[in-house]
N, C-alpha and C positions, 0 to 999 in steps of 0.2 A: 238763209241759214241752212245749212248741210241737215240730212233729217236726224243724222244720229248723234248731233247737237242738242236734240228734242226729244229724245228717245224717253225725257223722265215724264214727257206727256202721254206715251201710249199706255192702254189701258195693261194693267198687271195680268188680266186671264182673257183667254180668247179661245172660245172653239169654233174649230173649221170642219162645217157639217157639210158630207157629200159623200154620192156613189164612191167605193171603192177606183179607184183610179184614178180620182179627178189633179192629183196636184194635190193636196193638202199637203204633205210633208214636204213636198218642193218650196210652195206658198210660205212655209215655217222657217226654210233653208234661203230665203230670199228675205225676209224679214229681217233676220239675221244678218243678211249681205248690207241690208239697207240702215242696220244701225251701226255698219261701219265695222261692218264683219266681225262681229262678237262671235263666239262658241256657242254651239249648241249641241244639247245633251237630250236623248232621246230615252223612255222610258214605255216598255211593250206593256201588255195586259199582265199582270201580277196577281197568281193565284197565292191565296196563304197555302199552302202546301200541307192541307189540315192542323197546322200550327197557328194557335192561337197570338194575334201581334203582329206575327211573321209580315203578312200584307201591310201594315202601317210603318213598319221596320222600313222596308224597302225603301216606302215613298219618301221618311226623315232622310235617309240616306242621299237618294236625289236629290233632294231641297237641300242639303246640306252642302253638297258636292256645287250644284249651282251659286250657293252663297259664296264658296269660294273663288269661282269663277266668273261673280258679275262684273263686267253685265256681260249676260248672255241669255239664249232663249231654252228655256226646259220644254218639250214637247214631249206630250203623256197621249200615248198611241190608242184607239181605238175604246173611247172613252163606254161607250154601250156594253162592251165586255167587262169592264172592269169595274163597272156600276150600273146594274141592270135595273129597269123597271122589271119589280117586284111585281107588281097585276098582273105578267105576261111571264116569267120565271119563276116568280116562287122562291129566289134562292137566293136574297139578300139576307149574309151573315151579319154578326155582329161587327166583324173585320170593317165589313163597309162603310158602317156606322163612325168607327174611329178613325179612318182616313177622310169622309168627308168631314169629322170634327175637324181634323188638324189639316188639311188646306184649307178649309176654313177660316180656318183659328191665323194662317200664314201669310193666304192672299191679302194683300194693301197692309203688312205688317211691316214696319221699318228694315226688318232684318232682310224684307225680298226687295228692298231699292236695287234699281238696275236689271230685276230680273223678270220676263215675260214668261207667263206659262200657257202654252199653246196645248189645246184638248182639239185631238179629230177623233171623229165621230160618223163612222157611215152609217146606221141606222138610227135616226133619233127617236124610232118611237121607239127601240126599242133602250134606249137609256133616261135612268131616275132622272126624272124632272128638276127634281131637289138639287142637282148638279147646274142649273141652267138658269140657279136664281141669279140676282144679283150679289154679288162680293163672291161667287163661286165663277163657272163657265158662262157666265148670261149674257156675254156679247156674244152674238154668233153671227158668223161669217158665214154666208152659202159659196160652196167651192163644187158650181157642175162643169159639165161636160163644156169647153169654148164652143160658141156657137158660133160667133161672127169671126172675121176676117182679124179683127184687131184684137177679141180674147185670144184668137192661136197664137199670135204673134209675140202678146205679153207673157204666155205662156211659157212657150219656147225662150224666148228671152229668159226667163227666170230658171227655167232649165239649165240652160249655157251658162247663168252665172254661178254654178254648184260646180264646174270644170275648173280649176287654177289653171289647169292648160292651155284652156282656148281665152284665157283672158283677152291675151294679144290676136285674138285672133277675128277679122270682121267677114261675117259672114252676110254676101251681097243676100238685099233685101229681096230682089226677084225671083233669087235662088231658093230664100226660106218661102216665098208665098209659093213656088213651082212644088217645093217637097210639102207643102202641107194639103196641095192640093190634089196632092196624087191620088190615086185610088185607094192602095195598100195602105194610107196614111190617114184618110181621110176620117173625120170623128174617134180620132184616137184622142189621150189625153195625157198627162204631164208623165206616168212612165213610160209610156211608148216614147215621148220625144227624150227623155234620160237614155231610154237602151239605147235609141238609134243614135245621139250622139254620143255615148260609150262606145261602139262599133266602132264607131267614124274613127275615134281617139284613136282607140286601139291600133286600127290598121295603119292609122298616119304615124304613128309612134315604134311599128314594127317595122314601118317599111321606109329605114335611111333619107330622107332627101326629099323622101314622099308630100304632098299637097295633100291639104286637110278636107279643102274644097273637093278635090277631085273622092279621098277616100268617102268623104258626105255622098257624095251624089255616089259614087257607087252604092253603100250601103242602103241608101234608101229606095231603091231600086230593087233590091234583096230581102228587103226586111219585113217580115210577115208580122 
């Protein structure tokens, strides 16, 4: 059975805790791929703007917007900012208080069927616990740095699958373990592999007639 046949199996909330760079918003954009390429709506850190509401406005708005677009995947960006532990800040408003009511109140709510809400999170000590209970973010995915041979690879794979370009497009295996193992390359994580294959696109796309393969392997040769 296809997985996004199943998709009403996966859990409603999900954060993807890791270093700044690791892939989490790729991981969120392949998720996505994998339920059979649903939309996905992205949601940065939301200050109320000293207006009282104004931060729980926003988020109805999202979750609204998602409702009309499921299924699809909500990812709510860099969840430590947006709900900080208070022991270490000091600066939990009221604001906070009523958006974590009402995702809440949302998550495993009939009105979210079909929709995933994906929280990344690069520092978690420094985000409310309270956000990582259960019926909130309390699955948590660790998203570090690929270490072996076969994380780079799933990596980059998921990478490529954010291009509608290079759909058709098969990049030999030997070529991908030769560019991951390059110097300039090496212990990079899932935006380095986005830029360098944006580069790739770019030049195969400006240059008529041009090889995708060939503009790859230049680029990654060049790529700091």
């Amino acid at each position: 059975v296809a997985f996004h046949e199943k998709r009403d199996l996966l859990p409603q909330a999900i954060s993807f805790v890791g270093p700044p760079g690791t892939g989490k918003g790729t991981r969120a954009n392949y998720l996505a791929t994998m339920m059979g390429g649903v939309p996905v709506l992205k949601l940065g850190n939301v200050s109320s703007g000293g207006l009282r509401g104004k931060k729980e406005d926003r988020y109805r708005a999202a979750i609204e917007a998602a409702k009309r677009l499921a299924p699809c995947v909500l990812c709510i960006d860099e969840l430590e900012k947006i709900f900080p532990n208070t022991e270490k800040t000091g600066n939990k408003s009221n604001d906070d208080d009523e958006v974590i009511a009402y995702l809440q109140s949302e998550i495993g709510s009939k009105g979210m069927k079909g929709i995933v809400l994906i929280g990344t999170c690069n520092k978690p000590d420094e985000l409310d616990t309270a956000m990582l209970r259960n019926g909130r973010f309390g699955l948590c995915v660790a998203v570090l740095p690929p270490q072996t041979l076969d994380e780079k690879l799933d990596l980059f794979a998921a990478v490529k699958s954010q291009f509608e370009s290079l759909n058709e497009v098969e990049i030999p295996l030997d070529l991908i373990m030769k560019i991951l193992e390059m110097d300039n390359l090496r212990g990079t994580a899932g935006n380095d592999y986005y830029e360098l294959l944006r580069l790739a696109a770019l030049k195969w796309h400006l240059s008529a007639g041009g090889d995708f393969i060939e503009a790859l392997k230049e680029m990654a040769v060049l790529f700091r």
